[in-house]
Backbone atoms as SQL, in Angstrom:
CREATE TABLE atoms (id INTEGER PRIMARY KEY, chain TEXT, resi INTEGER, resn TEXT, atom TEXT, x REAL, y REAL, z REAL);
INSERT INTO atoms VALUES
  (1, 'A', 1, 'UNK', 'N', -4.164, 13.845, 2.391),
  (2, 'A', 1, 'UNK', 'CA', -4.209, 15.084, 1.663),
  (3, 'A', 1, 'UNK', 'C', -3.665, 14.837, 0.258),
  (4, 'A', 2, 'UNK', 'N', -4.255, 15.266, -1.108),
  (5, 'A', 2, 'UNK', 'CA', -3.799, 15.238, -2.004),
  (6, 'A', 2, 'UNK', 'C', -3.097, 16.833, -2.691),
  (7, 'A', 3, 'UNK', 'N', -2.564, 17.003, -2.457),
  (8, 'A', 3, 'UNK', 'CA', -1.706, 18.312, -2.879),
  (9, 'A', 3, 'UNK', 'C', -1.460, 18.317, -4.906),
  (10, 'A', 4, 'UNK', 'N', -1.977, 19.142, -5.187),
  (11, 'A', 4, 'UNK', 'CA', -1.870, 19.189, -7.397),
  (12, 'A', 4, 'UNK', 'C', -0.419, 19.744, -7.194),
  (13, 'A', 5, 'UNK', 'N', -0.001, 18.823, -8.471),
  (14, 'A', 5, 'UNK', 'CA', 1.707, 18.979, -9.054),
  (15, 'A', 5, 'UNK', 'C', 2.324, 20.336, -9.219),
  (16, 'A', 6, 'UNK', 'N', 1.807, 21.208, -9.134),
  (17, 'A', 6, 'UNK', 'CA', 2.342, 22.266, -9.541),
  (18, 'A', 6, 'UNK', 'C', 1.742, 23.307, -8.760),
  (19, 'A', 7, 'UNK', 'N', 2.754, 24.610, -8.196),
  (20, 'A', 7, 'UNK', 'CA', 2.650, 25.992, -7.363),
  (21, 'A', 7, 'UNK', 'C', 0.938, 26.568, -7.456),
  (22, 'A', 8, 'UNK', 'N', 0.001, 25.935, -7.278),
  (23, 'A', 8, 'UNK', 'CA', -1.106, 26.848, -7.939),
  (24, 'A', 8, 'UNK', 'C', -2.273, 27.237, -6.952),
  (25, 'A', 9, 'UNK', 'N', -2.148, 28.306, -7.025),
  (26, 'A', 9, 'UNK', 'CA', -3.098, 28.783, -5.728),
  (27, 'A', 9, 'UNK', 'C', -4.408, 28.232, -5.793),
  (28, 'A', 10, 'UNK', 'N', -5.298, 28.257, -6.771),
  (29, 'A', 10, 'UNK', 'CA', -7.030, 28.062, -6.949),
  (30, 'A', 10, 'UNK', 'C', -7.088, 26.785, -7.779),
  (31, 'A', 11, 'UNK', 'N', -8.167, 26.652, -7.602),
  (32, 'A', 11, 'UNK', 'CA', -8.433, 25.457, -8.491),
  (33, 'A', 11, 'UNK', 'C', -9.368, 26.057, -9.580),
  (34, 'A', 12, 'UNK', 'N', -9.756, 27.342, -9.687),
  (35, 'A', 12, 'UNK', 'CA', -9.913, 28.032, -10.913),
  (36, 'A', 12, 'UNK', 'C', -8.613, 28.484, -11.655),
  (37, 'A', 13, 'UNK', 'N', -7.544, 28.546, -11.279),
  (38, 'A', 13, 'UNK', 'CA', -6.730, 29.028, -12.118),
  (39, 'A', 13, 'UNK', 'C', -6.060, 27.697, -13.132),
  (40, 'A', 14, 'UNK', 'N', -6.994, 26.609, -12.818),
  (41, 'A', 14, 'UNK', 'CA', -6.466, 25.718, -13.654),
  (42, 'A', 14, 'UNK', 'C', -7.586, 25.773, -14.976),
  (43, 'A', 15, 'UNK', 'N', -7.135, 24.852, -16.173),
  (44, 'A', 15, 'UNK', 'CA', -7.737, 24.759, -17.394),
  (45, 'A', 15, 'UNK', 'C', -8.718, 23.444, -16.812),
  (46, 'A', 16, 'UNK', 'N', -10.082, 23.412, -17.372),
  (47, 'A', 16, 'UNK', 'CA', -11.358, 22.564, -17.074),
  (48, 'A', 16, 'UNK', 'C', -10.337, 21.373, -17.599),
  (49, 'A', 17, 'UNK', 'N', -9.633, 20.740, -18.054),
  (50, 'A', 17, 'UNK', 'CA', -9.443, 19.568, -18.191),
  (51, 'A', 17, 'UNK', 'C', -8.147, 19.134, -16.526),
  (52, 'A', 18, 'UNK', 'N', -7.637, 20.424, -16.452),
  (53, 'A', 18, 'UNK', 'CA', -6.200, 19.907, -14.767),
  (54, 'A', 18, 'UNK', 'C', -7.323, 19.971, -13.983),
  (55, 'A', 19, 'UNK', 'N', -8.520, 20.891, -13.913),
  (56, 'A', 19, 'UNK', 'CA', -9.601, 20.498, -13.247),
  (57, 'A', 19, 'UNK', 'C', -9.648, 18.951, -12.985),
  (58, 'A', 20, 'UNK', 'N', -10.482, 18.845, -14.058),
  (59, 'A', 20, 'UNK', 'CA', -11.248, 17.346, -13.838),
  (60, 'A', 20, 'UNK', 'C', -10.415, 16.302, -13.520),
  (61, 'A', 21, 'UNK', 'N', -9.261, 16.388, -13.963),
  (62, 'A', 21, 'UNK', 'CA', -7.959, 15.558, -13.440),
  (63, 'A', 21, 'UNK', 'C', -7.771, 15.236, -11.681),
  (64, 'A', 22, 'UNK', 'N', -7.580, 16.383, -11.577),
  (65, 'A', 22, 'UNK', 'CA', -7.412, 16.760, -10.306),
  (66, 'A', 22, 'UNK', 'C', -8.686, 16.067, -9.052),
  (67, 'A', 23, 'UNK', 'N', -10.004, 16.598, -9.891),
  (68, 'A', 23, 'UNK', 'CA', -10.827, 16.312, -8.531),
  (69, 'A', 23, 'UNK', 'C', -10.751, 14.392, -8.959),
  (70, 'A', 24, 'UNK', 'N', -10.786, 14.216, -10.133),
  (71, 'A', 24, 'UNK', 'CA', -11.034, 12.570, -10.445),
  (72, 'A', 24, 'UNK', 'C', -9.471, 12.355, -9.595),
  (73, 'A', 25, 'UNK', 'N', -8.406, 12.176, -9.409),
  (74, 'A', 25, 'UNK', 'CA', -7.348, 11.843, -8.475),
  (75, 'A', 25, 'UNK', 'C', -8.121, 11.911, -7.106),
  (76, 'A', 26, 'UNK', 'N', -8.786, 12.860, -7.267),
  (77, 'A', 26, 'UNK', 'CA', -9.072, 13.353, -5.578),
  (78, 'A', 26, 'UNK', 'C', -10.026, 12.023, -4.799),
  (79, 'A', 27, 'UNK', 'N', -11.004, 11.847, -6.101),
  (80, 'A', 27, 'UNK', 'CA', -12.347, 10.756, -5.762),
  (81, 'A', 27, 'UNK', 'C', -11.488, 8.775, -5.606),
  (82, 'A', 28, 'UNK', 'N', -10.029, 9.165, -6.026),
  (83, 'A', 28, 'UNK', 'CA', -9.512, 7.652, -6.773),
  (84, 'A', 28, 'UNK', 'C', -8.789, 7.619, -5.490),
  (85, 'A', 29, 'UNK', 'N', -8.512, 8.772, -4.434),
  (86, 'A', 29, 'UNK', 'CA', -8.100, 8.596, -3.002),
  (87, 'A', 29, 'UNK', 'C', -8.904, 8.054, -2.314),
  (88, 'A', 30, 'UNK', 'N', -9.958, 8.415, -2.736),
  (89, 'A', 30, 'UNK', 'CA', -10.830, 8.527, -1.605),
  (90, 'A', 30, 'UNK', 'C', -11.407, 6.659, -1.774),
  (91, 'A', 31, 'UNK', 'N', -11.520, 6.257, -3.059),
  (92, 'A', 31, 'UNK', 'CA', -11.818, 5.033, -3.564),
  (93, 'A', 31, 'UNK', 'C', -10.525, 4.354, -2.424),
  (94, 'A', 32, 'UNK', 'N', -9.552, 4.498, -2.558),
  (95, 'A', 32, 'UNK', 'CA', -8.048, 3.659, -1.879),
  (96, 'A', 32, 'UNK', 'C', -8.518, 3.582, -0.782),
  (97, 'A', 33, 'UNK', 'N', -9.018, 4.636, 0.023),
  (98, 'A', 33, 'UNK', 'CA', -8.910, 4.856, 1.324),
  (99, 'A', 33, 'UNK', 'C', -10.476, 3.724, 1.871),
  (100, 'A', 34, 'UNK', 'N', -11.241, 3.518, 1.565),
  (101, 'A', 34, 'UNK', 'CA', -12.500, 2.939, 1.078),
  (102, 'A', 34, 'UNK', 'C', -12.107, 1.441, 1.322),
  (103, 'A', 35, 'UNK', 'N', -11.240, 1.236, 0.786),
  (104, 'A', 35, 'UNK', 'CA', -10.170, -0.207, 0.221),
  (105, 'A', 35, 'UNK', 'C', -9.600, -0.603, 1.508),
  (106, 'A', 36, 'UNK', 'N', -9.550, -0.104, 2.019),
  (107, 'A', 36, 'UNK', 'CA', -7.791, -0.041, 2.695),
  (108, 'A', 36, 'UNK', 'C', -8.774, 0.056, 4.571),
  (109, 'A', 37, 'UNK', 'N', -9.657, 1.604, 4.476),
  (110, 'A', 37, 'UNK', 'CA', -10.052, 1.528, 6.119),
  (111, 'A', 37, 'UNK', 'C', -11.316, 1.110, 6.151),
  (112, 'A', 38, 'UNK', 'N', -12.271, 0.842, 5.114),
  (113, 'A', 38, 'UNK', 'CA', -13.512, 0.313, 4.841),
  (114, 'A', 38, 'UNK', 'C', -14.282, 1.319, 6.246),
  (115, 'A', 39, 'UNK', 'N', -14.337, 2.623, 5.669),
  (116, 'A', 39, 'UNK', 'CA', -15.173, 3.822, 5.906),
  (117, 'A', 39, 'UNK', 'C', -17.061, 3.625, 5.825),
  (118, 'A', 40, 'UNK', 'N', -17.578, 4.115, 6.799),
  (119, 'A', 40, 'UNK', 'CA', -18.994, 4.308, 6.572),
  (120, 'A', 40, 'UNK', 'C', -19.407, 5.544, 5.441),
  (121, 'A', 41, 'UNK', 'N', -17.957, 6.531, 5.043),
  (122, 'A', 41, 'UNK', 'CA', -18.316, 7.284, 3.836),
  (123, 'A', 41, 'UNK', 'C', -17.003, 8.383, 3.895),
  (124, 'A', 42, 'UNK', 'N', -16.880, 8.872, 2.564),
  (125, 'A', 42, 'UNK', 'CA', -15.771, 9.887, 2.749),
  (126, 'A', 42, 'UNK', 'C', -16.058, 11.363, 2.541),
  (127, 'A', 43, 'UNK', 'N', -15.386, 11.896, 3.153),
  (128, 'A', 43, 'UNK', 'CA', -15.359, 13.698, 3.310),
  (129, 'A', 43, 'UNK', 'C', -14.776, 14.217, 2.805),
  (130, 'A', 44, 'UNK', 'N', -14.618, 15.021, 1.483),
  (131, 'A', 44, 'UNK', 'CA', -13.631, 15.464, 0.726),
  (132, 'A', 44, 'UNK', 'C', -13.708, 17.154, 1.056),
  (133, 'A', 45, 'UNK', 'N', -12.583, 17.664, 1.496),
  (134, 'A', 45, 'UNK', 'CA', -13.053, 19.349, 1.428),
  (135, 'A', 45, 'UNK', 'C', -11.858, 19.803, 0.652),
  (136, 'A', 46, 'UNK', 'N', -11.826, 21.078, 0.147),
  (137, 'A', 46, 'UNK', 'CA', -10.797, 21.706, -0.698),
  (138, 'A', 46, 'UNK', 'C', -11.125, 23.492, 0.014),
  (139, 'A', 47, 'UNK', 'N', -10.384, 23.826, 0.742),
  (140, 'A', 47, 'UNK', 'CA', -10.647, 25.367, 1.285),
  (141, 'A', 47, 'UNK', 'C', -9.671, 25.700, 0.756),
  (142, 'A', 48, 'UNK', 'N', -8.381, 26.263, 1.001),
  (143, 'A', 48, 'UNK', 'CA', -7.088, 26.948, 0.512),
  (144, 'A', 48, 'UNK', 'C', -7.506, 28.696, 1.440),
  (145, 'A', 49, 'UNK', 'N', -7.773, 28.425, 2.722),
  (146, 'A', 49, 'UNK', 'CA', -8.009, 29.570, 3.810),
  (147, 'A', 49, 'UNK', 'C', -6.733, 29.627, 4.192),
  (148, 'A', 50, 'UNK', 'N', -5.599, 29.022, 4.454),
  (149, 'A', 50, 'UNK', 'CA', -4.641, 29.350, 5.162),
  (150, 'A', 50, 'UNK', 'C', -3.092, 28.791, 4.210),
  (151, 'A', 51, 'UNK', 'N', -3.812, 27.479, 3.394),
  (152, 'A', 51, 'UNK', 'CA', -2.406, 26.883, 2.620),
  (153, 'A', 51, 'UNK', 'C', -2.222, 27.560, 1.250),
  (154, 'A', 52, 'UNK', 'N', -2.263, 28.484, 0.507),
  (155, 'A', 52, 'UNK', 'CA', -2.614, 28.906, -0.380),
  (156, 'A', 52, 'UNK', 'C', -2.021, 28.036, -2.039),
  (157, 'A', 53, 'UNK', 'N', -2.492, 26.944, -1.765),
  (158, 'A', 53, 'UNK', 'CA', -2.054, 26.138, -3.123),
  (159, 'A', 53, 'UNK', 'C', -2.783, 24.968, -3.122),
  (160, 'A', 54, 'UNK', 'N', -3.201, 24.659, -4.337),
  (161, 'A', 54, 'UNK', 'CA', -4.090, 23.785, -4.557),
  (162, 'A', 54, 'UNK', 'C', -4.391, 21.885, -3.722),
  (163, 'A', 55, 'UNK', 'N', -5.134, 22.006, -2.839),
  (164, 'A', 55, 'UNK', 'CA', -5.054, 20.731, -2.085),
  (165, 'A', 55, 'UNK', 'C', -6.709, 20.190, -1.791),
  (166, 'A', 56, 'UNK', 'N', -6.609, 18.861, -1.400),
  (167, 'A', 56, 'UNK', 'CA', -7.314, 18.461, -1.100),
  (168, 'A', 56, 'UNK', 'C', -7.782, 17.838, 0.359),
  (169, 'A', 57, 'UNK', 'N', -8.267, 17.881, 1.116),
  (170, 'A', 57, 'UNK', 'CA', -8.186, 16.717, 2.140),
  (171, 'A', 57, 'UNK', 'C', -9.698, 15.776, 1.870),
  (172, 'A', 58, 'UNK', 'N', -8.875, 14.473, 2.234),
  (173, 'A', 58, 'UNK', 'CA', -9.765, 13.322, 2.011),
  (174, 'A', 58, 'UNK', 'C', -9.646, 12.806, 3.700),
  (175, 'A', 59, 'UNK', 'N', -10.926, 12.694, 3.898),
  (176, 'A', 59, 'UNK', 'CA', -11.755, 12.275, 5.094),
  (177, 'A', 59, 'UNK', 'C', -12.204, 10.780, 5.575),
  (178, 'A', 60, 'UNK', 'N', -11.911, 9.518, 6.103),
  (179, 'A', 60, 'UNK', 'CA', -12.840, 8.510, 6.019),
  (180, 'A', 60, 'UNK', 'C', -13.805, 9.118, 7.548),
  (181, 'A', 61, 'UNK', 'N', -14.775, 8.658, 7.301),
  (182, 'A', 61, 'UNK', 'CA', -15.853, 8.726, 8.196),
  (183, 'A', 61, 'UNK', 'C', -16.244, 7.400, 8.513),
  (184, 'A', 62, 'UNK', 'N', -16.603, 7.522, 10.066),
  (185, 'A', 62, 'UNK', 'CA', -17.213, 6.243, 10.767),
  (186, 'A', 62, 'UNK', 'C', -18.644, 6.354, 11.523),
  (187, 'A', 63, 'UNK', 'N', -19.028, 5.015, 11.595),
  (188, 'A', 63, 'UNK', 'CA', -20.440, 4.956, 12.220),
  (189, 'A', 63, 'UNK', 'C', -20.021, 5.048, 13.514),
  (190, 'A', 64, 'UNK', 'N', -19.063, 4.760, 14.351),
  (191, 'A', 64, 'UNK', 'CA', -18.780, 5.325, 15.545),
  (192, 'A', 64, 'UNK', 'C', -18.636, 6.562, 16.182),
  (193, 'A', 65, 'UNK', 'N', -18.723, 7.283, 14.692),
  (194, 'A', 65, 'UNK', 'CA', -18.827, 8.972, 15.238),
  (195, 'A', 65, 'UNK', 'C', -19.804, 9.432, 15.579),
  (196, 'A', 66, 'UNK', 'N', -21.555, 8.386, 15.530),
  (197, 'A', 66, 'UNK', 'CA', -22.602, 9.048, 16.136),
  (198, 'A', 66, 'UNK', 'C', -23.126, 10.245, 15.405),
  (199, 'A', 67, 'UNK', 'N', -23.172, 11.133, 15.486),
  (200, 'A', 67, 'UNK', 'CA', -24.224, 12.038, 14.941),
  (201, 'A', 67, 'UNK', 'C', -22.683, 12.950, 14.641),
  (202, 'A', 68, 'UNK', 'N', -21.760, 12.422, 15.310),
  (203, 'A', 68, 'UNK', 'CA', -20.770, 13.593, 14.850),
  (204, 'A', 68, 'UNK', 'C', -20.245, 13.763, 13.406),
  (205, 'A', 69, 'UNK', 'N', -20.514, 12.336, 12.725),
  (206, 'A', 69, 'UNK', 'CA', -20.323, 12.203, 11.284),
  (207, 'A', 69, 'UNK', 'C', -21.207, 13.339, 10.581),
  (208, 'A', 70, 'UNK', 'N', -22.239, 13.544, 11.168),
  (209, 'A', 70, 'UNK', 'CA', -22.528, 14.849, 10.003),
  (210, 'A', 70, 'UNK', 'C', -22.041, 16.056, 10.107),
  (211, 'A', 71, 'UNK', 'N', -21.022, 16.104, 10.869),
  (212, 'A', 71, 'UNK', 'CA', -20.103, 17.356, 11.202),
  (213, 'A', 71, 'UNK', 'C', -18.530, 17.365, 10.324),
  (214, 'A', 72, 'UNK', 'N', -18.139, 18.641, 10.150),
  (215, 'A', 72, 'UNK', 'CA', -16.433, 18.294, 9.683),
  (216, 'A', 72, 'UNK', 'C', -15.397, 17.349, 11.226),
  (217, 'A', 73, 'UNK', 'N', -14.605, 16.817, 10.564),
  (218, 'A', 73, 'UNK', 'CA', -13.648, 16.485, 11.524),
  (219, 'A', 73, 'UNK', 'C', -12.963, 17.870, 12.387),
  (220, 'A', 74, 'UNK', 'N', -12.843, 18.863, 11.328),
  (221, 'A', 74, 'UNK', 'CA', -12.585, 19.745, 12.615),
  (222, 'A', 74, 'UNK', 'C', -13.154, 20.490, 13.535),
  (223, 'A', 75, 'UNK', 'N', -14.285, 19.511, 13.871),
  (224, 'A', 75, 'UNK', 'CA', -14.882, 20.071, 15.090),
  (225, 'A', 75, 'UNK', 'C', -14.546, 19.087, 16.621),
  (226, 'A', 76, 'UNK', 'N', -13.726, 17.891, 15.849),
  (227, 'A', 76, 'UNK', 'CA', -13.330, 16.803, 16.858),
  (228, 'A', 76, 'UNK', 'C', -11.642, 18.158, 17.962),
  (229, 'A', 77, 'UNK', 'N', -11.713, 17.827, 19.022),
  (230, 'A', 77, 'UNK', 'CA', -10.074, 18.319, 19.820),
  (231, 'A', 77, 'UNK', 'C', -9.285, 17.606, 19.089),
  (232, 'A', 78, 'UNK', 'N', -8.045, 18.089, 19.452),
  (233, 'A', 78, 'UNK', 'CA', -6.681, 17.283, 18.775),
  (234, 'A', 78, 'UNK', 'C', -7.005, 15.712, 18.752),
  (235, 'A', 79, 'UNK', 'N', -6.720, 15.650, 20.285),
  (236, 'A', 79, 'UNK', 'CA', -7.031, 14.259, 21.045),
  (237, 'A', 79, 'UNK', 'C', -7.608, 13.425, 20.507),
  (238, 'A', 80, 'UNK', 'N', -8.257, 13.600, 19.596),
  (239, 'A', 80, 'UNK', 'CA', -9.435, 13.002, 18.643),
  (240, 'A', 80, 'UNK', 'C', -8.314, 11.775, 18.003),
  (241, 'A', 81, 'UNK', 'N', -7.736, 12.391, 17.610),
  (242, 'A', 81, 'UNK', 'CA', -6.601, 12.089, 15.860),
  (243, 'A', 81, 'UNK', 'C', -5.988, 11.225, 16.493),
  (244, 'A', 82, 'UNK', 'N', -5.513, 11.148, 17.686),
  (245, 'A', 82, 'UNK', 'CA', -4.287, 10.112, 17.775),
  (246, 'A', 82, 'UNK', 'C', -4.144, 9.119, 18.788),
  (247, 'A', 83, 'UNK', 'N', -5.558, 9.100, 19.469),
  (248, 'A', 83, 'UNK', 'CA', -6.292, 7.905, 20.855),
  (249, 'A', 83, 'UNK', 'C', -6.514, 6.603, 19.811),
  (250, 'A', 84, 'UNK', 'N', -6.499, 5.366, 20.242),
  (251, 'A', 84, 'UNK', 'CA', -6.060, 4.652, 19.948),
  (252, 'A', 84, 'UNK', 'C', -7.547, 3.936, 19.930),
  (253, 'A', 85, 'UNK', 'N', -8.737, 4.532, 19.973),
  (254, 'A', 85, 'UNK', 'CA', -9.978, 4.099, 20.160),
  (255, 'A', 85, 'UNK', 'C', -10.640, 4.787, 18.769),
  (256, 'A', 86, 'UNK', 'N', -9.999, 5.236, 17.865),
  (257, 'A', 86, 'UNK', 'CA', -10.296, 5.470, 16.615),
  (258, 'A', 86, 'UNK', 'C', -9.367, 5.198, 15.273),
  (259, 'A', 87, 'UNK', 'N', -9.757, 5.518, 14.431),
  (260, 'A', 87, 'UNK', 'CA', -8.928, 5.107, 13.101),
  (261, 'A', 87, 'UNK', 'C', -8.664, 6.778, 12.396),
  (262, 'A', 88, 'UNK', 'N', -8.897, 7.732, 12.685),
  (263, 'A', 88, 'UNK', 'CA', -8.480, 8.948, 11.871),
  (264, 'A', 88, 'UNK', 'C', -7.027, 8.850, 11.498),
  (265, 'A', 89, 'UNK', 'N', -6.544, 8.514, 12.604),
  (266, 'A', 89, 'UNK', 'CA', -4.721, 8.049, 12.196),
  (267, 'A', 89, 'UNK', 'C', -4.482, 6.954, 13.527),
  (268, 'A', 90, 'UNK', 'N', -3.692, 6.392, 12.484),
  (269, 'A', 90, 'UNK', 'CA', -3.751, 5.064, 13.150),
  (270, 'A', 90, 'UNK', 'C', -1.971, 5.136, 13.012),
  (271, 'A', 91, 'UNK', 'N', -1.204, 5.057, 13.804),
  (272, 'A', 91, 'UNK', 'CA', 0.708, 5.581, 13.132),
  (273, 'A', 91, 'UNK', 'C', 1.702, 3.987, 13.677),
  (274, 'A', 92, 'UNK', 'N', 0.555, 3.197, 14.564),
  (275, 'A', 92, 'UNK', 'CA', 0.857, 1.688, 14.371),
  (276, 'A', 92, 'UNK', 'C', 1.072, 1.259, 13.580),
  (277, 'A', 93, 'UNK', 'N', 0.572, 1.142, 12.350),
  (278, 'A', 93, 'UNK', 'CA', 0.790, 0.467, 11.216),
  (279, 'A', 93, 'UNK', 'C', 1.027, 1.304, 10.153),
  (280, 'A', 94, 'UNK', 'N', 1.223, 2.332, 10.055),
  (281, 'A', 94, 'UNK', 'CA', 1.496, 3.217, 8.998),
  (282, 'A', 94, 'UNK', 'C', 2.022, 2.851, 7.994),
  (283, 'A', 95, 'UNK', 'N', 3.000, 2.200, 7.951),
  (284, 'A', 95, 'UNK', 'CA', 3.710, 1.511, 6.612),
  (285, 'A', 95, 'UNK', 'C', 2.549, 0.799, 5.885),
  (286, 'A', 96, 'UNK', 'N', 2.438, 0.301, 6.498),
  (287, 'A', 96, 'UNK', 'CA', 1.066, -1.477, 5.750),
  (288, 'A', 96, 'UNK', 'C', 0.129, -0.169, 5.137),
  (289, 'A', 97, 'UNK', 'N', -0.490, 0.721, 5.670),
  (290, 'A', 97, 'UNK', 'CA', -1.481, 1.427, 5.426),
  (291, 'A', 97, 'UNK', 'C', -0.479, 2.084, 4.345),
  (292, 'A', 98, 'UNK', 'N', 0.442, 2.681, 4.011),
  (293, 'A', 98, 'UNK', 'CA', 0.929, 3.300, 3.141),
  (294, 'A', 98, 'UNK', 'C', 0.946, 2.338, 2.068),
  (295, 'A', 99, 'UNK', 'N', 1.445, 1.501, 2.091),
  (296, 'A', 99, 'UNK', 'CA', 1.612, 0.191, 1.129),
  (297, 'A', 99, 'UNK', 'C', 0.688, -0.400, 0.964),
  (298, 'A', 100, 'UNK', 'N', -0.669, -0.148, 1.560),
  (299, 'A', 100, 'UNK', 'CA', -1.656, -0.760, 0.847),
  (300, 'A', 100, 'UNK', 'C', -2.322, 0.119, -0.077),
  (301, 'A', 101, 'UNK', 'N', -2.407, 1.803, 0.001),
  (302, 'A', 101, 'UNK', 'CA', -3.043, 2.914, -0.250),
  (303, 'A', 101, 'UNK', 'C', -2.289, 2.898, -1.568),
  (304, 'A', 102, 'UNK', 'N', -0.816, 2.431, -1.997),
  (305, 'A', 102, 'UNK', 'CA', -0.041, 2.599, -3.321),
  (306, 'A', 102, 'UNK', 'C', -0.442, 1.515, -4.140),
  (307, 'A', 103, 'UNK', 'N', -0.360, 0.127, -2.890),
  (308, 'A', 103, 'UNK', 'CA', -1.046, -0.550, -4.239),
  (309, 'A', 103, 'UNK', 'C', -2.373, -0.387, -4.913),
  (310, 'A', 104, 'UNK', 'N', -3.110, 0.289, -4.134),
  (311, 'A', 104, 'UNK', 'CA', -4.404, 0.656, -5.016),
  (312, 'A', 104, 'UNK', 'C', -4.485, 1.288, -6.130),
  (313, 'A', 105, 'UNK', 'N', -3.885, 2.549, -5.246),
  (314, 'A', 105, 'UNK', 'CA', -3.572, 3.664, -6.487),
  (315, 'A', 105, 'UNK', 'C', -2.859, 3.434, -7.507),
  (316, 'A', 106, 'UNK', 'N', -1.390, 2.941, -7.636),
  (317, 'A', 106, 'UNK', 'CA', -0.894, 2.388, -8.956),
  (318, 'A', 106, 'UNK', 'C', -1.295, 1.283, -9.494),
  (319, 'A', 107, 'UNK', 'N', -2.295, 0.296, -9.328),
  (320, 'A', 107, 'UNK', 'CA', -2.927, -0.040, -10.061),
  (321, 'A', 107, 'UNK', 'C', -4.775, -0.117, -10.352);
């Protein structure tokens, strides 16, 4: 999830340049994540239905999801996220995956 620096409900209430900032951060996650879980493609959604401040979630998608890849992830059960026969979260290695996702991004 990429969450913008500051209290802001919409992503219209920003100026077209924290815009473009914002979604280009959003696409430079999604590039890391690319890097790092070598995805069949990524899912970016931005709703603000329930969190009311500006966020993002970034998605990797797999060819193991079958036809389910053309669906959102939240149509997967919990169970989905944390069986050990997928990569949505993987909390084995979490560090390495954190530390590889920074070195991308900061440089």
């Amino acid at each position: 999830m990429l969450l913008y620096k500051d209290n802001i409900t919409s992503l219209n209430d920003l100026d077209i340049n924290e815009r473009k900032q914002f979604l280009i951060d959003m696409t430079l996650v999604g590039d890391a994540i690319k890097k790092v879980y070598n995805p069949y493609k990524i899912n970016y959604e931005i709703l603000g239905n329930l969190d009311e401040f500006v966020h993002a979630h970034v998605f990797p998608r797999y060819k193991w999801e079958g036809e389910n890849v053309k669906h959102s992830v939240r149509r997967y059960l919990k169970d989905k996220f944390i069986g050990e026969s997928n990569q949505f979260i993987n909390l084995d290695n979490k560090e390495e995956i954190i530390y590889n996702l920074k070195e991308i991004l900061v440089n």
